[in-house]
C-alpha positions in Angstrom: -11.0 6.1 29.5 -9.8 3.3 27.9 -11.7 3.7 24.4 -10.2 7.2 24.7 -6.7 5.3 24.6 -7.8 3.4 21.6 -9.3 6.4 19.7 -6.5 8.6 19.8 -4.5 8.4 16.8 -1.7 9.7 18.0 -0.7 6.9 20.3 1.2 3.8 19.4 -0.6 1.0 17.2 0.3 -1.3 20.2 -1.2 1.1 22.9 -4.5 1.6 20.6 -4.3 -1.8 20.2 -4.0 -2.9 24.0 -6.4 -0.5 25.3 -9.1 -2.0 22.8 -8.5 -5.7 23.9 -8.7 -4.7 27.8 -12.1 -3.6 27.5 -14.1 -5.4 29.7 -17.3 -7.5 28.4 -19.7 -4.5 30.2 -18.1 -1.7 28.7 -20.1 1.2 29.6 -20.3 4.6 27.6 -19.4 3.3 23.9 -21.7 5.9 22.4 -20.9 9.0 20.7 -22.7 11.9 21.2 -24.2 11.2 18.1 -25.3 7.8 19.6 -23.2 6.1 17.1 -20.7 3.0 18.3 -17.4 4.6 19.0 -15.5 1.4 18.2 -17.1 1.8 14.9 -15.9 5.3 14.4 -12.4 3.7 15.0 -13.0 0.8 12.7 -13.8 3.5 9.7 -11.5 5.1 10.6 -9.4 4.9 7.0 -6.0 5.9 9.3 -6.6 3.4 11.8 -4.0 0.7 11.3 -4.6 -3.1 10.4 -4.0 -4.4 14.1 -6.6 -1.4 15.8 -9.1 -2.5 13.5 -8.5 -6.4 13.6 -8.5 -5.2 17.8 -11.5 -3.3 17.2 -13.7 -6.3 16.1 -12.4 -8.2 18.8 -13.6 -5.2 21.2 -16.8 -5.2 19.7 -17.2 -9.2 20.1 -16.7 -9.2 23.8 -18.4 -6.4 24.3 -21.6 -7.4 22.3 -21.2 -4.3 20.2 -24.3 -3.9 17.7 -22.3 -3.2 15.2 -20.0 -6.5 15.3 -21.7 -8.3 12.6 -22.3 -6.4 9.8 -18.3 -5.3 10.3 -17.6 -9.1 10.4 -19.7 -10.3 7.5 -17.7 -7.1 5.6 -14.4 -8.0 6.3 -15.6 -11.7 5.8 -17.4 -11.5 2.8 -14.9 -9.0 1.1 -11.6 -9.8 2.4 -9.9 -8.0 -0.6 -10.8 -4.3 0.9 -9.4 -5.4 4.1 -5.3 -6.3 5.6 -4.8 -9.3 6.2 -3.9 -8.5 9.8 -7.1 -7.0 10.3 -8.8 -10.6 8.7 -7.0 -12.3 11.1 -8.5 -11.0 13.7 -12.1 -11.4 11.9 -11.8 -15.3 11.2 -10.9 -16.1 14.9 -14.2 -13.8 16.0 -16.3 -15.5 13.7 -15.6 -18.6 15.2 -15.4 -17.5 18.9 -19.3 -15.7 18.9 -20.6 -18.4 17.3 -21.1 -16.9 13.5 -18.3 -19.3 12.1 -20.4 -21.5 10.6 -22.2 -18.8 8.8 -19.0 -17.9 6.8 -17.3 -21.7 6.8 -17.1 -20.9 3.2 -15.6 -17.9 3.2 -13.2 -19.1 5.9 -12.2 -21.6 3.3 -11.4 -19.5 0.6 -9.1 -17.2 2.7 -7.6 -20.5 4.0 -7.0 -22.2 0.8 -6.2 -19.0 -1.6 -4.1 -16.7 1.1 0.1 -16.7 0.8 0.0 -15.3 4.2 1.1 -18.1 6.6 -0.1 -16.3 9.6 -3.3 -15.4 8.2 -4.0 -19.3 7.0 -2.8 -20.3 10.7 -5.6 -18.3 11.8 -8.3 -19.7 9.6 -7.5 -22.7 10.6 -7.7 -22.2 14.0 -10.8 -21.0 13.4 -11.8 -24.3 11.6 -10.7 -25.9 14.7 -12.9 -24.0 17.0 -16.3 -24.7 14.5 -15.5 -28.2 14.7 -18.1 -29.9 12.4 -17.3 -32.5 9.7 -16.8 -29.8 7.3 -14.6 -28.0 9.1 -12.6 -30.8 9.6 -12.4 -31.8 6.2 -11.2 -28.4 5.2 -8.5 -28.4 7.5 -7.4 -32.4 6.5 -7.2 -31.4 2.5 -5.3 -27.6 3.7 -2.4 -30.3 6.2 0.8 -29.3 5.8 0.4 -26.3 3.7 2.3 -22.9 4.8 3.7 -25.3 7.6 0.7 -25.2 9.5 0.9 -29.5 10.7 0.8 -28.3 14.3 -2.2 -25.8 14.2 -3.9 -28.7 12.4 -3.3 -31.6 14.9 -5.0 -28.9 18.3 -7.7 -28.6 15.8 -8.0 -31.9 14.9 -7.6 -33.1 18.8 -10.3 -31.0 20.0 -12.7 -32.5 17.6 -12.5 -36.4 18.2 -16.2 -36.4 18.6 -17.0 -35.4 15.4 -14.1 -37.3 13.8 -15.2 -40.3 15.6 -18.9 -39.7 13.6 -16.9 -39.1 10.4 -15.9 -42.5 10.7 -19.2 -44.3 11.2 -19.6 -46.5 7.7 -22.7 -44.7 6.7 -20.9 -41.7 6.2 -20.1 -41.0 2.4 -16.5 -41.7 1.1 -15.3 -38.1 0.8 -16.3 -38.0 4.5 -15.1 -41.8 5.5 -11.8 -40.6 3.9 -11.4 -37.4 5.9 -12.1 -38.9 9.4 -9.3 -41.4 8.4 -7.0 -39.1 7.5 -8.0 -36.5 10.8 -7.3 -39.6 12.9 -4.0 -40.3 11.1 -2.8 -36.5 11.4 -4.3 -36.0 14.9 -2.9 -39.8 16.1 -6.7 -40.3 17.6 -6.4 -44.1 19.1 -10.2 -43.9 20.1 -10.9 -44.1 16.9 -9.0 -47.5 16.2 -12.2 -49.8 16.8 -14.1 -47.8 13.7 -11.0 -48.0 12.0 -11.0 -51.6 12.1 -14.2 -52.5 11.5 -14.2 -50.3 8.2 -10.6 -52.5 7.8 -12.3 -55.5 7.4 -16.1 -55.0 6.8 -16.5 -52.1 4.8 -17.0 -52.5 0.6 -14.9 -49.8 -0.6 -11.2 -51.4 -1.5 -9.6 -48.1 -1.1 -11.2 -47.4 2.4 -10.4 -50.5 3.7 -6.3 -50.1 3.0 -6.6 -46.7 4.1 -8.2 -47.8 7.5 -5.8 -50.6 7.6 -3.0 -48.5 7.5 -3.9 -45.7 9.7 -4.1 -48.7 12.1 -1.0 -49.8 11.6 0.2 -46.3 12.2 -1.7 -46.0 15.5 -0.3 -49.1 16.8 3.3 -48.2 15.7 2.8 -45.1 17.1 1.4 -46.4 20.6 4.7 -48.7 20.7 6.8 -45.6 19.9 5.2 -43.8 22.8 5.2 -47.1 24.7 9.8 -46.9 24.8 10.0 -43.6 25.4 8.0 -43.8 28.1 10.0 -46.9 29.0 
């Protein structure tokens, strides 16, 4: 009944679209009688709005649809034949099944080349939820573009791990720089003992001053937090 609600056309976007994200993980009866994947139907559908069909791959990701990725690695892989509304809701699913690293490339070209600000917000929230050093670097050299500094800091919190092995002085300098600057944006005081040893011990001038002065920025920070608290 409620792919019914999301097939027919002639209810509202927002019904169509509601109906499609209600449907439970065991959805039952998604078949046509031609045993092809109704949500799939809906997805080709070239009248179906930008939002049903963004819902629609949503829908097929919760309910393990077969169909899911090869409509993800379509939308992902040839963003241009696709709304950005309906993109949106194919970088955050990538990310959420598991197949974000897959396309962290392609996620980075719609982050860095898109003038939609909710469509970048999205890739980087997407970034966010892949988590790796890559992810994170693509999100440090995207900060403050299309206003997105507060996306960036959840994405950069829920990460400290992987910032934390960013930071580690074996790490390359493109690398050693990003986990500085993801503990500067994302104010990550368990990272000040790396920061400090690569503030006096590491060889790299420019690393070292960098270090030092995230540090300085942490501990101004902490005193910051330290009155208001007061």
């Amino acid at each position: 009944a409620i792919i019914c609600v999301g097939e027919n056309s002639s209810n509202e976007d927002f019904l169509r679209r509601y109906a499609l994200l209600s449907l439970p993980s065991k959805t039952l009866n998604n078949k046509s009688h031609k045993g092809n994947s109704r949500l799939l139907q809906i997805f080709q559908d070239p009248q179906a709005p930008p939002i049903v069909k963004g819902a629609v791959i949503t829908a097929m990701r919760r309910t393990k649809d077969s169909e899911f990725e090869p409509v993800l690695k379509s939308v992902l892989i040839n963003p241009q034949n696709y709304d950005n509304a309906t993109i949106r809701y194919a970088v955050v699913s990538a990310s959420k099944s598991g197949k974000g690293v897959e396309y962290i490339k392609n996620l980075k070209t719609i982050s860095e080349s898109t003038n939609d600000p909710k469509l970048h917000s999205s890739s980087i929230y997407a970034l966010g939820l892949i988590g790796n050093s890559e992810a994170i670097r693509i999100i440090v050299n995207n900060y403050g573009k299309h206003n997105n500094e507060r996306i960036s800091r959840v994405g950069i919190k829920r990460n400290q791990k992987t910032i934390l092995k960013m930071l580690d002085h074996k790490q390359t300098i493109n690398t050693l720089n990003a986990g500085i600057k993801a503990a500067e944006i994302g104010n990550i005081t368990a990272a000040k003992a790396k920061l400090n040893y690569l503030a006096s011990s590491y060889s790299n001038g420019s690393v070292k001053r960098f270090a030092l002065k995230v540090v300085e920025n942490l501990d101004f920070q902490a005193k910051q937090n330290a009155k208001w608290e007061d």
